[in-house]
Backbone as a printed PyTorch tensor [residue, N CA C, xyz], in Angstrom:
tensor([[[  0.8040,  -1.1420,   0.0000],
         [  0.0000,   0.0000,   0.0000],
         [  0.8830,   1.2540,   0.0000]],

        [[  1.9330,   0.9600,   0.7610],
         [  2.9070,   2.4910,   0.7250],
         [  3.3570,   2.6300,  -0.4560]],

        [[  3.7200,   1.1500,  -1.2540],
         [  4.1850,   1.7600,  -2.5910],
         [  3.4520,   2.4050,  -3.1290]],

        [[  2.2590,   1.6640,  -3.3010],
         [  1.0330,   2.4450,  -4.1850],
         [  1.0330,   3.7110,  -4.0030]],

        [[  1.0890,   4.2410,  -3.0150],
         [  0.5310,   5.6860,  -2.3020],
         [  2.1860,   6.3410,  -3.2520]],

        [[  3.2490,   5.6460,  -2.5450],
         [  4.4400,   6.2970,  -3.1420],
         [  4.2350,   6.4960,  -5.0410]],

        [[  3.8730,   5.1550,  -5.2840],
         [  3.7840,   5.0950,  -6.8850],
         [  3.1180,   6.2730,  -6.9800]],

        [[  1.7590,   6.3200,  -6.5620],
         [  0.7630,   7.5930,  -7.0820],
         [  1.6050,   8.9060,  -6.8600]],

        [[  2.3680,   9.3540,  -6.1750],
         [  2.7570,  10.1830,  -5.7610],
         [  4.0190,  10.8010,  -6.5820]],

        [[  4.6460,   9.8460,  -7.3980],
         [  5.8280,   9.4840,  -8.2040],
         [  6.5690,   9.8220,  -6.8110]],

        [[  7.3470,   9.2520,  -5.6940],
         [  8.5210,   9.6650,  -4.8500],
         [  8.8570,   7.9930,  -4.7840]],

        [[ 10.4310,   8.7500,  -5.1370],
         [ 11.1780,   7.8850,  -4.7250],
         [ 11.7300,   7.6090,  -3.3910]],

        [[ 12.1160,   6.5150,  -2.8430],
         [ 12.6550,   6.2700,  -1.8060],
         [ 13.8530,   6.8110,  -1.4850]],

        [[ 14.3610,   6.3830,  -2.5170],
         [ 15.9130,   6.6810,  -1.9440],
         [ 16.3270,   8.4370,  -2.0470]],

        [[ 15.6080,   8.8260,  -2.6470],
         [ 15.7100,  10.6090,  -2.9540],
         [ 14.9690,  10.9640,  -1.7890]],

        [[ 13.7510,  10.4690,  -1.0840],
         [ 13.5680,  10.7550,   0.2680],
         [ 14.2050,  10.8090,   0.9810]],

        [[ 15.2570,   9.9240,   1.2570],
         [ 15.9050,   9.1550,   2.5280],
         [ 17.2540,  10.1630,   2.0420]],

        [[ 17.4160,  10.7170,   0.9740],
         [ 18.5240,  11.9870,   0.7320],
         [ 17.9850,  13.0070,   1.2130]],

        [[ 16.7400,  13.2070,   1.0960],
         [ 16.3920,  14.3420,   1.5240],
         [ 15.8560,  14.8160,   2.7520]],

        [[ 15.2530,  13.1760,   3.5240],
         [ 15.5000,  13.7420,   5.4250],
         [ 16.8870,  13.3690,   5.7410]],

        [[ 17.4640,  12.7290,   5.5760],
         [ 19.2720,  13.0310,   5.6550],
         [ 19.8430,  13.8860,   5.7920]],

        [[ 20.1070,  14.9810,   4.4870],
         [ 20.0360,  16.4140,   4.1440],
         [ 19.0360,  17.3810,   5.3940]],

        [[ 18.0880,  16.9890,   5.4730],
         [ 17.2740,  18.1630,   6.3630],
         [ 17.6700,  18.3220,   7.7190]],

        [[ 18.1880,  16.6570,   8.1150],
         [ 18.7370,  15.9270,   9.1830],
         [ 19.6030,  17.3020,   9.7520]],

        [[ 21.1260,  16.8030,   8.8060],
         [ 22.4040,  17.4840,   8.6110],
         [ 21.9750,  19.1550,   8.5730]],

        [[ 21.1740,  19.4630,   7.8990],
         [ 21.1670,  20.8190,   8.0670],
         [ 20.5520,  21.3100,   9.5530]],

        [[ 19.8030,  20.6270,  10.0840],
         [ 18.9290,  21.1370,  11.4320],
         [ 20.3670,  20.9340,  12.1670]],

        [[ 21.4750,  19.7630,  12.4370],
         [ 22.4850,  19.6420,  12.6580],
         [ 23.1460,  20.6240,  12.6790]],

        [[ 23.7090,  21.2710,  11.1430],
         [ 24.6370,  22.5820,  11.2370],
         [ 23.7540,  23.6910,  11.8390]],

        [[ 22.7300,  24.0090,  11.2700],
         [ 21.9760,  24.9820,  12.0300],
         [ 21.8150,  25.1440,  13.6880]],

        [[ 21.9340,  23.9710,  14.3180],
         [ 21.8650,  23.9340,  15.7050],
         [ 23.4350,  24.3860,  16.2620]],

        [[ 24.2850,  23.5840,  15.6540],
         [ 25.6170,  24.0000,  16.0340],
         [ 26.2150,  25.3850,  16.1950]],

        [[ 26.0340,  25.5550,  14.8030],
         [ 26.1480,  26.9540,  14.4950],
         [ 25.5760,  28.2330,  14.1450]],

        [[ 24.0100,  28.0410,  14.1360],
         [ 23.4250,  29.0230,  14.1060],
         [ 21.9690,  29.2490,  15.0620]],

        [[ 21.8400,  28.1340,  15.5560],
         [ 21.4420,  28.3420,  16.7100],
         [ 21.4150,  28.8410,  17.7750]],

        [[ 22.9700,  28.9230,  18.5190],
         [ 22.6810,  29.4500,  19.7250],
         [ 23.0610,  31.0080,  19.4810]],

        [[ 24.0060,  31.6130,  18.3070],
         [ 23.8230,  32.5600,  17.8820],
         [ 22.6790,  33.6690,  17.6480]],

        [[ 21.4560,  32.7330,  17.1540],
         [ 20.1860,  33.8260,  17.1200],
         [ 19.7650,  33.5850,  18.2170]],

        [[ 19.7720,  32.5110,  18.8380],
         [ 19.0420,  32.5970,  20.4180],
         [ 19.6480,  33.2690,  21.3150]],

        [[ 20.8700,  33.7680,  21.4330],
         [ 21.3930,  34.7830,  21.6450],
         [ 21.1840,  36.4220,  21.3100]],

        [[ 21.0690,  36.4150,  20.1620],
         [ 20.5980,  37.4650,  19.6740],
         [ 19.1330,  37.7190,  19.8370]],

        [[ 18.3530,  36.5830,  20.2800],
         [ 16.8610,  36.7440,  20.5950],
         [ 16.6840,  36.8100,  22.3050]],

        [[ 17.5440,  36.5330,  23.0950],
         [ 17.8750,  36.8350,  23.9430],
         [ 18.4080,  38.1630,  24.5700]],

        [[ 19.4710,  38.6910,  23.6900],
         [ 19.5600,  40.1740,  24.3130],
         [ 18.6020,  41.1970,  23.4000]],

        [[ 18.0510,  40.7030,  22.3330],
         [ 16.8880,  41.5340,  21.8940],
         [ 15.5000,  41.9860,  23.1250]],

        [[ 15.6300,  40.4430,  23.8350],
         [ 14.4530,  40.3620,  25.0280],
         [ 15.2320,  41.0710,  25.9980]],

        [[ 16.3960,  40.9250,  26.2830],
         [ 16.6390,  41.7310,  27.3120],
         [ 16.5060,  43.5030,  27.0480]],

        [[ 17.3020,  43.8030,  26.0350],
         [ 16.6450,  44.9960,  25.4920],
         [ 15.3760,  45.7860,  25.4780]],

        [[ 14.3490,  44.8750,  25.3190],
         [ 13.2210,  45.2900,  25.3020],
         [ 12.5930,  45.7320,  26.5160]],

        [[ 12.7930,  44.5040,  27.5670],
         [ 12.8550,  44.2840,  29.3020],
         [ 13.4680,  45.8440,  29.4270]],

        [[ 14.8530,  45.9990,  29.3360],
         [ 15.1730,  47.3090,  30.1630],
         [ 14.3870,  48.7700,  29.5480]],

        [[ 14.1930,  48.3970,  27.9590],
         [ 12.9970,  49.1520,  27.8000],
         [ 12.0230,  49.3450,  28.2820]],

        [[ 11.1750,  48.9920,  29.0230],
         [  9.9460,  48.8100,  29.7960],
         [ 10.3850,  49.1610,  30.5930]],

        [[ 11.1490,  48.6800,  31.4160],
         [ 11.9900,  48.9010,  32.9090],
         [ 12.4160,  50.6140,  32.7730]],

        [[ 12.7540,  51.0740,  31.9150],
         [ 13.1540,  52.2230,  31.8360],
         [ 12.0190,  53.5790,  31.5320]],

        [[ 10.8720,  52.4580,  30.7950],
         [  9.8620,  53.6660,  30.6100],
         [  8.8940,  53.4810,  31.7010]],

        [[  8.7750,  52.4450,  32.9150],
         [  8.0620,  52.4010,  33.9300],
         [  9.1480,  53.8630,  34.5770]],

        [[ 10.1000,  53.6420,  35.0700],
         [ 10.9210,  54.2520,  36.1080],
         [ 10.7760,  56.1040,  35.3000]],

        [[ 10.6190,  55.7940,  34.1110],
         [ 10.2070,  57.4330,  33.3790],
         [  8.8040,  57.7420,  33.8610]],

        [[  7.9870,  56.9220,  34.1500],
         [  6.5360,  57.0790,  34.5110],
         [  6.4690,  57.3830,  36.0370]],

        [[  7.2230,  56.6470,  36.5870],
         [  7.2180,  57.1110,  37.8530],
         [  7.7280,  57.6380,  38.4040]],

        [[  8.6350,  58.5420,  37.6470],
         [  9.6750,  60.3310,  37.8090],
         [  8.5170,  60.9180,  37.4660]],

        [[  7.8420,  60.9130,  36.6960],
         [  6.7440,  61.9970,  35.4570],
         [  5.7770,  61.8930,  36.9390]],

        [[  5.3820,  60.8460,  37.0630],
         [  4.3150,  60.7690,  38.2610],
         [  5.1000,  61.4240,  39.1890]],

        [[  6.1960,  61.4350,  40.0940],
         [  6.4670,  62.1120,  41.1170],
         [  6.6450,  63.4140,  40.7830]],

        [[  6.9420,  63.8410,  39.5270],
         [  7.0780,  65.3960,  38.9150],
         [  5.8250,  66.1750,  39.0950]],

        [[  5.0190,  65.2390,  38.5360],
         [  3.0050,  65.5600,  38.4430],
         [  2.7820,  66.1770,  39.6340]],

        [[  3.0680,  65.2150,  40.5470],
         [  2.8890,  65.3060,  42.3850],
         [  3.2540,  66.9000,  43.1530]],

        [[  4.6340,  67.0470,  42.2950],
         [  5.2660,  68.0050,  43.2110],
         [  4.7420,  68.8910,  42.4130]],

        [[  4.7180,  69.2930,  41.1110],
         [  4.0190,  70.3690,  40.4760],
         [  2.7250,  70.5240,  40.6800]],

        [[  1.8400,  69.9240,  41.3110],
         [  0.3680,  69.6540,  41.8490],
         [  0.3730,  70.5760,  43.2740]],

        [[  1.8780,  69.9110,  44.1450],
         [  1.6250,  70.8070,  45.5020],
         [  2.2940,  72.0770,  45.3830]],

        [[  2.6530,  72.3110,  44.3780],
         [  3.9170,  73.6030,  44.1950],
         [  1.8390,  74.6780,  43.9470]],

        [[  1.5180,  74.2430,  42.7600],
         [  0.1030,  74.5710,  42.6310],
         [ -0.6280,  75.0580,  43.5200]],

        [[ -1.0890,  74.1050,  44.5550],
         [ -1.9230,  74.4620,  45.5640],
         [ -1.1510,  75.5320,  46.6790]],

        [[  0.5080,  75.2660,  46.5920],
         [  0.9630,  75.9670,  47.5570],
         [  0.7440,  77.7030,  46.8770]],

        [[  0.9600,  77.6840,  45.4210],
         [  0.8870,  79.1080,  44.4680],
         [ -1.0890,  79.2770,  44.8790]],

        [[ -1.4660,  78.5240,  44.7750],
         [ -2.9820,  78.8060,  44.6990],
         [ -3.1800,  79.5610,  47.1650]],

        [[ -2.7500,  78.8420,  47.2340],
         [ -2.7040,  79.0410,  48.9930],
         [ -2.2470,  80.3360,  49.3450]],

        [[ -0.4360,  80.7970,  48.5730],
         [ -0.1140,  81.9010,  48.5560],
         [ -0.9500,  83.1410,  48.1380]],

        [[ -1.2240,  82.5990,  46.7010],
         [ -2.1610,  83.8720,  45.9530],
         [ -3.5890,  84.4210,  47.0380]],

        [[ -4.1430,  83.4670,  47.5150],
         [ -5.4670,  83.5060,  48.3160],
         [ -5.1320,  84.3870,  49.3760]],

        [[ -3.9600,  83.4970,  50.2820],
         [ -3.1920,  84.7160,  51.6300],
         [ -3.2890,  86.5360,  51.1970]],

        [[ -2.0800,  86.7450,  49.8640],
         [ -2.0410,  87.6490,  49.5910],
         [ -3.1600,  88.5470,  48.4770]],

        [[ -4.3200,  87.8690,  48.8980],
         [ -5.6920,  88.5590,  48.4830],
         [ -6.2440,  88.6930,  49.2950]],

        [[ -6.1050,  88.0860,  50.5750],
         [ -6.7610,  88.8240,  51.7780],
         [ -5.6590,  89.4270,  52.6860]],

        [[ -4.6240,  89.6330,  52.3540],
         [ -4.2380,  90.5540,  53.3840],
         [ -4.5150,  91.7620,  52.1940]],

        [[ -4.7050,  91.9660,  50.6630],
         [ -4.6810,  92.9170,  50.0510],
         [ -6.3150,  93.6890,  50.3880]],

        [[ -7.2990,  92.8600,  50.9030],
         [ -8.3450,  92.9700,  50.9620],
         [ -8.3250,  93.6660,  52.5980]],

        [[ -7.4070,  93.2120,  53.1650],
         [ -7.4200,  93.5650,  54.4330],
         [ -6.9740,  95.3040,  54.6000]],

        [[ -5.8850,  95.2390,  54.0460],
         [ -5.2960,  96.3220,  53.6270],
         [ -6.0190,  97.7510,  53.1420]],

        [[ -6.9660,  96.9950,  52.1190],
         [ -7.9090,  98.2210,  51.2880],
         [ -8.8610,  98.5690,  52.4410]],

        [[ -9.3920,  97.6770,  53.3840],
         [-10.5720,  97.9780,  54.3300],
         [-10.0140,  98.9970,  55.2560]],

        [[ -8.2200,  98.9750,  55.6070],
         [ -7.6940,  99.3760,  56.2460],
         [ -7.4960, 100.7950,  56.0860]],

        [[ -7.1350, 100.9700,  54.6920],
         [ -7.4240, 102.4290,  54.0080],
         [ -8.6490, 103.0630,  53.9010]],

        [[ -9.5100, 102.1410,  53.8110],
         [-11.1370, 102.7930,  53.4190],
         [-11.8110, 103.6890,  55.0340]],

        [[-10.8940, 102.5400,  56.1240],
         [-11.1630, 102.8460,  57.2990],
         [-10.5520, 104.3500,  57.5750]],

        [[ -9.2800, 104.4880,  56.9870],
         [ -8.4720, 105.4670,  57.6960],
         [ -9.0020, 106.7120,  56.6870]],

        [[ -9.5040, 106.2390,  55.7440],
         [ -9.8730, 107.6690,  54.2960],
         [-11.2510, 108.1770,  54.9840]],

        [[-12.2510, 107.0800,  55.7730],
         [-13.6750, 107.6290,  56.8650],
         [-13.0260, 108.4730,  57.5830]],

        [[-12.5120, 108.0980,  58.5970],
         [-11.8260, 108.5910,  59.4860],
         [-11.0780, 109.9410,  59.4500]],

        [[-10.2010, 110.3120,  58.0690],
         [-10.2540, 111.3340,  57.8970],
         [-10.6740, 112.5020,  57.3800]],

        [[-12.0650, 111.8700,  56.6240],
         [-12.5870, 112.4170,  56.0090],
         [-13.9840, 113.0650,  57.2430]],

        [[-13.8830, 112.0990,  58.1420],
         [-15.0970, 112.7230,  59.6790],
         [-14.0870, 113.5410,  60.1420]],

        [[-12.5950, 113.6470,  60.2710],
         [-12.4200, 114.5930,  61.2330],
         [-12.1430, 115.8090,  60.0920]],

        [[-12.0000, 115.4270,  59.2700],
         [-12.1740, 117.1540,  58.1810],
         [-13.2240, 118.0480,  58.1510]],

        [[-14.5650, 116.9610,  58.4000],
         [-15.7240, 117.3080,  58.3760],
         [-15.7220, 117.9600,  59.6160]],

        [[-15.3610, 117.0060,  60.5350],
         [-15.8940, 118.5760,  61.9710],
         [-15.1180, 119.3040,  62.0970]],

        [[-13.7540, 119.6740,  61.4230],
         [-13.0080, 120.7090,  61.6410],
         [-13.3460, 121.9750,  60.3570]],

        [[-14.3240, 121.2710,  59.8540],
         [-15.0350, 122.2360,  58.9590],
         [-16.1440, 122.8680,  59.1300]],

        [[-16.8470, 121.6740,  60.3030],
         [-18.5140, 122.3720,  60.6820],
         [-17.9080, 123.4400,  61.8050]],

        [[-16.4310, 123.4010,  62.4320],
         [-16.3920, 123.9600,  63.9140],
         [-15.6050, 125.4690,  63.4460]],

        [[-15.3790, 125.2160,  62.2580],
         [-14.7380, 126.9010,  61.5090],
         [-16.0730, 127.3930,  60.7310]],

        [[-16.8440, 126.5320,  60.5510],
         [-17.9770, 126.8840,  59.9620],
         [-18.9940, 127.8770,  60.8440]],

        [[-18.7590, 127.0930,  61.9980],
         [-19.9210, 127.1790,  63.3210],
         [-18.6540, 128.6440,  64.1420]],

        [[-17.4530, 128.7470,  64.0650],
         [-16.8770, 130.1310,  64.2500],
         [-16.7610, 131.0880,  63.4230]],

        [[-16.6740, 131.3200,  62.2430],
         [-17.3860, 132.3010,  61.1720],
         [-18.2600, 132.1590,  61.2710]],

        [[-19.7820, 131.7090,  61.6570],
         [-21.1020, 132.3600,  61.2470],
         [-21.0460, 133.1350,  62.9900]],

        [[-20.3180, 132.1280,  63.8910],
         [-20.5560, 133.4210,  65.2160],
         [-19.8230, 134.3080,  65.1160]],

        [[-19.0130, 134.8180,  64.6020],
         [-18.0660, 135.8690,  63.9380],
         [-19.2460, 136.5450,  63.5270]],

        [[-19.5520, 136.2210,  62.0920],
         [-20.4100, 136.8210,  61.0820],
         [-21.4950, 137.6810,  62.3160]],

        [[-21.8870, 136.6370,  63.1000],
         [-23.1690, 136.9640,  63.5920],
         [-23.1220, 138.3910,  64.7460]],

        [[-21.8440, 138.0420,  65.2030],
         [-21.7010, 139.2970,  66.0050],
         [-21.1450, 140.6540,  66.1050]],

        [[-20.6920, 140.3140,  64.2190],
         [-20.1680, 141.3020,  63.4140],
         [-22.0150, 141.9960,  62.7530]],

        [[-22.7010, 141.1890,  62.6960],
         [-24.1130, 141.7430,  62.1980],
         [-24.7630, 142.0700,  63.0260]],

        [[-24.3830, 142.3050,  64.7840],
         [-25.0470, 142.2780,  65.7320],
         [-24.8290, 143.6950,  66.0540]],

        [[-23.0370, 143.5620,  65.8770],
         [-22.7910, 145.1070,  66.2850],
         [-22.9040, 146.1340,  64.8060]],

        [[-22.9980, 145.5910,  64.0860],
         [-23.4310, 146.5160,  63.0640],
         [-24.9700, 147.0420,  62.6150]],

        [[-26.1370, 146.1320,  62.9690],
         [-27.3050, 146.0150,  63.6190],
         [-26.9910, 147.3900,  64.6980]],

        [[-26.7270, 147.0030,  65.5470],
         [-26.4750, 147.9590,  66.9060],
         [-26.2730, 149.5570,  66.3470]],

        [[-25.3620, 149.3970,  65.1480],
         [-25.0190, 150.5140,  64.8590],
         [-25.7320, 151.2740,  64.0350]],

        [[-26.4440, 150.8600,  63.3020],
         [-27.6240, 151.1170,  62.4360],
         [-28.9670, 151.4920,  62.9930]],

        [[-29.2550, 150.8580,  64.2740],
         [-30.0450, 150.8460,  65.2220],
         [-29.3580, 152.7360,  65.4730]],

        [[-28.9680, 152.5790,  66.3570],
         [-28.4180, 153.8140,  66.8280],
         [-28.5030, 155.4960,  66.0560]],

        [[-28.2030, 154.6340,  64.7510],
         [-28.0380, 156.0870,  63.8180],
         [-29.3750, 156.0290,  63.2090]],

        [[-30.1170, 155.0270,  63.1530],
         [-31.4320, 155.3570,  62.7970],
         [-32.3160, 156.3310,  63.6580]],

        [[-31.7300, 155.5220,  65.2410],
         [-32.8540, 156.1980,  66.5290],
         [-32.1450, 157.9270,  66.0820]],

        [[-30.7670, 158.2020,  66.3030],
         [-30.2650, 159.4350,  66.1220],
         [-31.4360, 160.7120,  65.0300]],

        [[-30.8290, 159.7950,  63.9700],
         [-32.1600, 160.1010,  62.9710],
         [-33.4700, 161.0910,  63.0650]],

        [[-33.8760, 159.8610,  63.7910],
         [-35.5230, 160.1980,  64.1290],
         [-35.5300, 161.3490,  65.3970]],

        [[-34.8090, 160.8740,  66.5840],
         [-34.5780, 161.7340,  67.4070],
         [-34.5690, 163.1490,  66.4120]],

        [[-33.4990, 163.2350,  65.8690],
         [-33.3690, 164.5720,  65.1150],
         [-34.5630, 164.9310,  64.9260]],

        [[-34.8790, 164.2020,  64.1520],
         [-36.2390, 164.6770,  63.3230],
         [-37.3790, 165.2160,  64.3150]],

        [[-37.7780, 164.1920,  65.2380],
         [-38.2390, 164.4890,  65.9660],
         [-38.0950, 166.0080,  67.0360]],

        [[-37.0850, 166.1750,  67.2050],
         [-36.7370, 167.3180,  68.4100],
         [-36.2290, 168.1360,  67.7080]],

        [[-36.2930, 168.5700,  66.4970],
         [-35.2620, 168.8290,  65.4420],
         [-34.1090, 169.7650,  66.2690]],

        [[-33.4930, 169.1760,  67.0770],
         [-32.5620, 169.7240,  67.7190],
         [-31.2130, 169.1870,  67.1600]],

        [[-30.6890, 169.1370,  67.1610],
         [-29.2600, 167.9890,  67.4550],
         [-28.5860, 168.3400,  68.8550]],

        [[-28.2330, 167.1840,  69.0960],
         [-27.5650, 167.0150,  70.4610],
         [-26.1540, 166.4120,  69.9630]],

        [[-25.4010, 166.9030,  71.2070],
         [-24.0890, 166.4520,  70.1880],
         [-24.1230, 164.7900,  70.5890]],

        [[-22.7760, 164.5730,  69.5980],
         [-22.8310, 162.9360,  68.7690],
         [-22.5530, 161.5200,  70.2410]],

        [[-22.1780, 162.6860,  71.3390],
         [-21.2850, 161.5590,  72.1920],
         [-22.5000, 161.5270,  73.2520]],

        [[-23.1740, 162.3120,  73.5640],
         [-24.0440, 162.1090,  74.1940],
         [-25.4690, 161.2170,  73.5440]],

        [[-26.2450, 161.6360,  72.4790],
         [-26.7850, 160.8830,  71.7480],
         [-26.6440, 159.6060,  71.7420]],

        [[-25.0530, 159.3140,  71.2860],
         [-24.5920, 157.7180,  71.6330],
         [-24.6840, 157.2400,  72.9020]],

        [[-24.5980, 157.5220,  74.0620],
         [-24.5020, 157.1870,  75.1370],
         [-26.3970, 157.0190,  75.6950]],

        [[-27.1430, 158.1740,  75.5000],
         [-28.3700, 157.9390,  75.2890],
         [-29.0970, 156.5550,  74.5350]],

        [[-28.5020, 156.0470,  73.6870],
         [-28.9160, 155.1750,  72.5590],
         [-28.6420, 153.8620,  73.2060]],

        [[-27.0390, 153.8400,  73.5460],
         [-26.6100, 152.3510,  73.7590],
         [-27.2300, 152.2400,  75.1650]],

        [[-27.7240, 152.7500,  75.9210],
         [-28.7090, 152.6580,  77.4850],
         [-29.8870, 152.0600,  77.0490]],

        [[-30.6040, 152.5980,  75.8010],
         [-31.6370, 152.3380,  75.6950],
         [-31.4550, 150.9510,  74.6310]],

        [[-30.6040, 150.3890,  73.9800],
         [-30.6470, 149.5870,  73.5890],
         [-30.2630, 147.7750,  73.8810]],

        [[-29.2460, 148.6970,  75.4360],
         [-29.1810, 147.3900,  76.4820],
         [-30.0530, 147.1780,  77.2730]],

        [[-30.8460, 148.0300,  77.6470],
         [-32.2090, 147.7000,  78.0170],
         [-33.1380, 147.0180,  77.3710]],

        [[-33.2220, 147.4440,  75.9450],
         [-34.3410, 146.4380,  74.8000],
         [-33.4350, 144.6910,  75.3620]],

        [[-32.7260, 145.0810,  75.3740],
         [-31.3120, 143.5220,  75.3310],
         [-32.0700, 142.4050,  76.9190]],

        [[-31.7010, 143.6830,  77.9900],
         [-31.8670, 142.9870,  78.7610],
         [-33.8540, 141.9500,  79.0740]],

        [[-34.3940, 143.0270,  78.4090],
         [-35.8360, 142.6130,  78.6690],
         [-36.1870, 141.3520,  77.7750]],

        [[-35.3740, 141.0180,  76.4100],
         [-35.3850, 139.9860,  75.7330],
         [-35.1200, 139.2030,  76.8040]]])
């Protein structure tokens, strides 16, 4: 039956038996000599690759500890900035306080020169009042008595009678 199968097949025997012989011998040289060569070379290819990985983990976990510290550097810039917005806030209230403050005591050193010129004013219009008073009564007196009396007596007549109007107020 094997012949048959061989017949159908046209293979010869003995060109077989050359040719796992041959395949034999070559897996032979190939093992000797070129075997442990690429398995070598497939070997530090793997190792290569290994410290590759190994090297881009240990890059990942610098980058990650970099992330970290630039994260708290962040919050510490975000913490700072906040501080120095409320002491700036503190600061402005501090001015706003002291700009009231001087702006109330301007104010009463304005109502209290205000409030001494009008009593100025007032007792400058009091005695000038007085004096008008006087030369009016003179006036009429005249008119009245059509005399004249001299000026120092008249006055002295006048201001009696006008501290009297004073005192009865």
């Amino acid at each position: 039956m094997l012949d048959q199968i061989l017949g159908a097949l046209k293979i010869e025997i003995p060109q077989l038996i050359t040719h796992i012989i041959g395949f034999i011998i070559a897996l032979w040289i190939l093992k000797k000599f070129a075997w442990k060569p690429l398995l070598g070379l497939l070997d530090e290819r793997r190792e290569r690759i290994k410290s590759s990985f190994d090297e881009i983990d240990a890059k990942k976990a610098e980058a990650e500890t970099l992330n970290q510290q630039y994260q708290a550097k962040l919050r510490d810039i975000d913490a700072e900035a906040r501080k120095r917005l409320t002491e700036a806030v503190q600061e402005g209230e501090k001015i706003a306080a002291k700009i009231k403050d001087d702006a109330r005591v301007e104010a009463k050193d304005i109502m209290a020169r205000t409030k001494s010129e009008l009593e100025q004013d007032f007792a400058k219009a009091r005695i000038q009042l007085k004096e008008d008073v006087v030369n009016l009564t003179i006036d009429a007196t005249e008119k009245i008595i059509r005399e004249r009396l001299d000026t120092q007596k008249h006055r002295e007549l006048i201001g009696r009678f006008i501290e009297d109007v004073e005192k009865v107020k």
